[in-house]
Each structure stands twice: as C-alpha cells, then as structure tokens.
C-alpha positions as CSV (number, residue, x, y, z in Angstrom):
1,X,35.1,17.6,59.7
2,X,32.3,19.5,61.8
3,X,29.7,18.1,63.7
4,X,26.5,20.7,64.6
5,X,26.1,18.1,67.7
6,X,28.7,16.2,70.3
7,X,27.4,13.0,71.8
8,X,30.4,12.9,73.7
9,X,32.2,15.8,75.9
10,X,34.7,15.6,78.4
11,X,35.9,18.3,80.5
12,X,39.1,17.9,82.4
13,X,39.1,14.0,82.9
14,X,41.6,12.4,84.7
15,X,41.5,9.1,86.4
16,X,43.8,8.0,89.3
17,X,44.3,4.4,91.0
18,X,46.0,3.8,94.4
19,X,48.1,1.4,94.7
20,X,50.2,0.2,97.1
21,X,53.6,2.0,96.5
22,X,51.3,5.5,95.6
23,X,48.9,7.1,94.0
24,X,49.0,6.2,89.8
25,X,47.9,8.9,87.4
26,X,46.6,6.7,84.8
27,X,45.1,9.3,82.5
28,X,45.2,13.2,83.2
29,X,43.5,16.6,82.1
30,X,41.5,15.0,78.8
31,X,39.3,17.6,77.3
32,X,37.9,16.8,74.1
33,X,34.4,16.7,72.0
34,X,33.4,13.5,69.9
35,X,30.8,14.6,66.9
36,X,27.3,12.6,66.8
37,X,28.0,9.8,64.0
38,X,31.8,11.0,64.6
39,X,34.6,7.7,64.1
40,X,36.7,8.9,66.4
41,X,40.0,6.6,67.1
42,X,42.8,7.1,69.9
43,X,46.4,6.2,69.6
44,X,48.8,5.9,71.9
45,X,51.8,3.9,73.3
46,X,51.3,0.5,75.6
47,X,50.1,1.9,79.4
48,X,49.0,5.8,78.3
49,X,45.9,4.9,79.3
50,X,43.5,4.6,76.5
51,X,41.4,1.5,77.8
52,X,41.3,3.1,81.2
53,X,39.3,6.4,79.2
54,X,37.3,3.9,77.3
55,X,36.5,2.1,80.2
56,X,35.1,5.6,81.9
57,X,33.5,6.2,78.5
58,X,31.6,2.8,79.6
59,X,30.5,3.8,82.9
60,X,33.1,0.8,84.0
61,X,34.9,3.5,85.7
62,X,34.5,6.2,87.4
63,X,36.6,10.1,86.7
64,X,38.6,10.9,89.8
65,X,38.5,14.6,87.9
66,X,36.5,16.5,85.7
67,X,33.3,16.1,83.7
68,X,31.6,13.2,81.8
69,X,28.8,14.6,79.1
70,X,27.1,12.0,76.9
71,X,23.9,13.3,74.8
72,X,21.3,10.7,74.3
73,X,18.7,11.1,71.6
74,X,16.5,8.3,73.1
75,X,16.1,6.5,76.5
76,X,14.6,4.1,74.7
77,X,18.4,3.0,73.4
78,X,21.5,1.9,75.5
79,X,24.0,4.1,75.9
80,X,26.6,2.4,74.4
81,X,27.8,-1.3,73.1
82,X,31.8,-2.4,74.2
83,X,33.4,-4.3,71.4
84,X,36.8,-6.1,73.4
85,X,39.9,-7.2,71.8
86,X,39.1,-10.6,73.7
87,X,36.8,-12.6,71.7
88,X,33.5,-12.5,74.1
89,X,30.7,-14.4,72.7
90,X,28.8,-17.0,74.9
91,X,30.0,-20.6,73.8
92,X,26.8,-22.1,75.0
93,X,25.0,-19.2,72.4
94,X,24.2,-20.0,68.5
95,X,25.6,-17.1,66.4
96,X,21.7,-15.8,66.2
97,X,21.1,-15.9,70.1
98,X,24.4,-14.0,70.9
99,X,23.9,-11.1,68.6
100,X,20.7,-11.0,69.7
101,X,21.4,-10.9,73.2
102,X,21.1,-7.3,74.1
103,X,17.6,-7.0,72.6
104,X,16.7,-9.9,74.6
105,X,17.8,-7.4,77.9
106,X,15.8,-5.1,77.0
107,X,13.1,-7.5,76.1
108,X,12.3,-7.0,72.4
109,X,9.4,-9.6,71.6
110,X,11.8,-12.9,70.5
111,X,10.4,-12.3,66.5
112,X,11.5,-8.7,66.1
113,X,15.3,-9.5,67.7
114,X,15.7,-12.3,65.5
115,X,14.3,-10.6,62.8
116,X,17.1,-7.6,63.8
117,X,19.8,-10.0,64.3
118,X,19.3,-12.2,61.1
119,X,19.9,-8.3,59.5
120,X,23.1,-7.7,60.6
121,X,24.3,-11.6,60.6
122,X,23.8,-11.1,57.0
123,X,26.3,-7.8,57.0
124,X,28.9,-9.8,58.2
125,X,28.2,-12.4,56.2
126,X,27.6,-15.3,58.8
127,X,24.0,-16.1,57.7
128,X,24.9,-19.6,56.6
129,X,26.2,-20.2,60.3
130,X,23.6,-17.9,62.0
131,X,23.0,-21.5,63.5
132,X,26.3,-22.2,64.8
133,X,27.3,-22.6,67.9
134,X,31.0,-20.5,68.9
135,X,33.5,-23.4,68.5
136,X,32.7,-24.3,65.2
137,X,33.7,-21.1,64.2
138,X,36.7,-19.0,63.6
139,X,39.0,-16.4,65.8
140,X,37.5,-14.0,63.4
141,X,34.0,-15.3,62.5
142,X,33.5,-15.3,66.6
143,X,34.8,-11.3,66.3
144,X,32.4,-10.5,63.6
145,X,29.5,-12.2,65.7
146,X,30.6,-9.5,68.7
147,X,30.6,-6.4,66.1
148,X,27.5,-7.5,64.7
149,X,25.8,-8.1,68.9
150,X,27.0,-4.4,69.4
151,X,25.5,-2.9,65.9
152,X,22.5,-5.1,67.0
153,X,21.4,-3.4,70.6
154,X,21.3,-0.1,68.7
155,X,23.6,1.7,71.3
156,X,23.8,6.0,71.1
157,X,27.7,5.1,71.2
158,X,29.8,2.0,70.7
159,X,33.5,1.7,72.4
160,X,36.0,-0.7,70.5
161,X,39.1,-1.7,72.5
162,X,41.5,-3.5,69.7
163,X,38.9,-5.4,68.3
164,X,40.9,-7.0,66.0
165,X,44.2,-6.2,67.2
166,X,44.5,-10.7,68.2
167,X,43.4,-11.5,64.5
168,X,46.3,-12.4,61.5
169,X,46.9,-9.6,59.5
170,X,44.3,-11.5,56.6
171,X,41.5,-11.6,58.6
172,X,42.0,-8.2,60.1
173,X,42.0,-6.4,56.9
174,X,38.8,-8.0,55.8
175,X,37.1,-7.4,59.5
176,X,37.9,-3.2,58.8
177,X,36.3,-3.0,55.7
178,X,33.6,-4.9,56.9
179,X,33.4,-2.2,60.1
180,X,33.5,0.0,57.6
181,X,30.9,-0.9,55.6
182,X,28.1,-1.7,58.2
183,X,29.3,1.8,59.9
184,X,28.9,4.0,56.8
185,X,25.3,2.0,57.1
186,X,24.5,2.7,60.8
187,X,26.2,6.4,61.7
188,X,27.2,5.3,64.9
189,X,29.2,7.5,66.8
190,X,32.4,5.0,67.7
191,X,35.6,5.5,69.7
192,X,38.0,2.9,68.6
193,X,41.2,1.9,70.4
194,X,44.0,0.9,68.5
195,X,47.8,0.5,68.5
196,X,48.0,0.2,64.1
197,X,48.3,4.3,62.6
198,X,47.1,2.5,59.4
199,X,43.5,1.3,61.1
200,X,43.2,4.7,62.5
201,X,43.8,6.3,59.3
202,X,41.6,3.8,57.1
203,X,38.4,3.8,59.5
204,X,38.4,6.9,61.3
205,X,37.5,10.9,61.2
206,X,39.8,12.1,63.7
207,X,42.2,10.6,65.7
208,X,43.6,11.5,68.9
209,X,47.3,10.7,70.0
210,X,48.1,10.2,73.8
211,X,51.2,10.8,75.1
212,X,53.2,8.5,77.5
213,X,52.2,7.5,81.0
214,X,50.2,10.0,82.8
215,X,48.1,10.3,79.5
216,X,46.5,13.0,78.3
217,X,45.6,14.6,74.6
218,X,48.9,15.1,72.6
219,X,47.4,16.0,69.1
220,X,44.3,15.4,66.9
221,X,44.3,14.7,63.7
222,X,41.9,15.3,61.1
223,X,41.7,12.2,58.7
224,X,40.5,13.9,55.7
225,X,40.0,11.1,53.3
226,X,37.1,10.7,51.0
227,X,34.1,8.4,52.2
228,X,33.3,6.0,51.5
229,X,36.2,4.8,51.6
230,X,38.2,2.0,49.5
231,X,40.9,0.6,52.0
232,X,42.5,-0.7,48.8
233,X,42.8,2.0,47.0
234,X,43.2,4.6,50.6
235,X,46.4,2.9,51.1
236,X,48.6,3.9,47.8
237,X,47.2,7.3,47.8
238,X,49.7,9.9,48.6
239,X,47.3,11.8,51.3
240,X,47.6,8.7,53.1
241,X,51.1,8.2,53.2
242,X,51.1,11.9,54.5
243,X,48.7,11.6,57.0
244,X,50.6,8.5,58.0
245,X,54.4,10.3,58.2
246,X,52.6,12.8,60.4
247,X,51.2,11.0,62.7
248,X,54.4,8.5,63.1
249,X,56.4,11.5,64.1
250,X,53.9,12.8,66.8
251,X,53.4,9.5,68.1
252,X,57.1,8.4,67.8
253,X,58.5,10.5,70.7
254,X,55.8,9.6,73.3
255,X,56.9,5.7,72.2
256,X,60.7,6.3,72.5
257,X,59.4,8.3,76.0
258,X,57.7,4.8,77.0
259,X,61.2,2.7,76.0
260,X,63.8,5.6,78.0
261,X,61.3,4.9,80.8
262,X,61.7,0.9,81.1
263,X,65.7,1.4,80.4
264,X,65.7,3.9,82.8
C-alpha cells in the first residue's frame, strides 16, 4: 500500500536506559515511515522493546538517538490518543463523562462533547449504559469505553499497546471487528502493539516484526487483504493463512533467540 503522505517518520531511533549493572539498549537503529490513515501494527517477542517505541511515539519518552518526525494537519487536534492494555477508565466517571474527557481538556462547550461522545458510544454500542458508572460494567465494555475516549479527542495519531490482549478470546474477537469498523469510519493513522500474528493480520496494513532484545526493525510486511474487511471470512482464506506462515517463520527465530537467552 502507498501513502502520498507519512504522519509518522523516524530516523535512526534508539532508546537506552541505565541501570545499575549498565547501560540497557532497549530499542536500537529504528528507521521507518507510517502512512497518514496507515494501520500500522508491530510484532515482536516479550522485552524487544515495542511499548518502550510506543511510549516515544507518545512523547512519554524521550530518543537517546536519532530523529522523531510527526506531521500534524491541525493544532487545533492532539497529537495522539494512548489506548493501554490496562483497563483505564475513571471509576468515579459515567461511561458519557469518560469518553468525553479529552474534549473536556481542551474545553469543547459541555453540549458539543456530549453530543461527540454520545456518537461514538453508540459505535461501540454502549448507548444504553452511556449512563453507567465503570463497575457496573464489563472487562470489555470498560475497554470499549477507552477506544471510544481515544476515537473521541480526535487525535492526528492513536497508539494501542495490547488493548485487548487481558480480554477472553470472545470478547476480543468482537472488540477487533468493532476497532475495525469505527477505524474504516475515522482513517486514523494507528500503531497497534500486539503479541497475536492473527490481530496483526486481521486489522492492520503493514506490520513490522522486531527482533529480540536490543530491538530494532526485522521485516515489514505488507498485509494485502481486501478492505473492508470480514474477520470471518479473512480467516479461512488462503492469503491469510500465507501471510500468517510467513510471518510465524520471521518471527519464530527472534522468539526461540528470546528462550536460548533465559536458558542461557
């Protein structure tokens, strides 16, 4: 797929922590380019790295190498919206008041952020709890409420860590095709973490694979399946089960890397 504009480029990132036994490379020489409206996914095995680059990708962090670029159409809009794996709504919030949240920040007039809110509340399909308070909800009703706050602030970019990756496997299919849906909607440019080849393959564009500890780009894939997209019917095409052979046997060594190390 091309893109006639990047939202996001980086140049050379790398990002090292001191500790106290040395000097940790948790992420080295990343150079990539993420298309405006792109759905751009990263895989990798546990500790290559790829919360630390979304957490730079955030401004959370800070490059200890190399170059950030993020084109903004607006400064009107945030920059980005951070989706965690961690359910992170406000208990003391109704449904309505936490998706609404970030327009409150930026002080939208209370009418037009409800108005905006009860919108995507009704893409997720919460509007008969859009009253609801956080504890009378579900581990995945509370996650769809944090998608639909991050759809809601109208961010240039949003960052998924695992959104979904602490849901049962039910839930979790249902919350994809809902990200799907409300994406194929909005355009956003997203980078989405996962550890599942089959939630890269069903939401994304491209994907990058990391490799092992000190992380850096091992491959990107082009996810060339039709959109929009059925995950139903995605998943017993042959393509799929191509895509998904290829990208097992890239990732597959940096993971076997990952278990020599522990043993070792």
């Amino acid at each position: 797929m091309v893109y006639s504009d990047n939202s996001i480029i980086m140049n050379n990132i790398g990002k090292n922590f001191a500790t106290k036994t040395g000097l940790v490379i948790a992420v080295h020489d990343i150079s990539l380019a993420i298309g405006d409206g792109e759905f751009f996914s990263i895989l990798g095995p546990s500790g290559c790295g790829k919360t630390t680059l979304l957490r730079i990708l955030a401004g959370l962090e800070t490059a200890s190498q190399g170059e950030l670029i993020i084109n903004v159409s607006s400064q009107d809009r945030p920059v980005n919206s951070m989706v965690f794996q961690e359910q992170s709504v406000f208990p003391w919030m109704s449904v309505k008041d936490n998706v609404a949240y970030g327009l409150k920040l930026r002080g939208v007039p209370k009418q037009e952020r409800y108005e905006i809110a009860d919108r995507y509340i009704r893409m997720i399909g919460l509007s008969k709890f859009a009253n609801a308070y956080p504890h009378q909800l579900s581990g995945g009703m509370k996650q769809r409420v944090s998608v639909a706050r991050a759809f809601a602030n109208d961010p240039e970019i949003l960052l998924m860590d695992e959104p979904f990756g602490a849901l049962d496997e039910q839930t979790r299919l249902i919350l994809q095709q809902e990200l799907l849906r409300i994406w194929e909607l909005a355009q956003k440019t997203t980078v989405f973490i996962t550890h599942s080849i089959d939630e890269a393959l069903c939401l994304s564009d491209r994907i990058m694979i990391m490799t092992a500890h000190p992380g850096t780009v091992k491959a990107i894939i082009d996810v060339d399946l039709p959109r929009p997209r059925d995950l139903s019917a995605i998943r017993t095409s042959l393509h799929y089960n191509e895509l998904f052979q290829t990208i097992w046997l890239t990732l597959r060594e940096e993971v076997l890397k990952v278990k020599n190390q522990e043993l070792g």
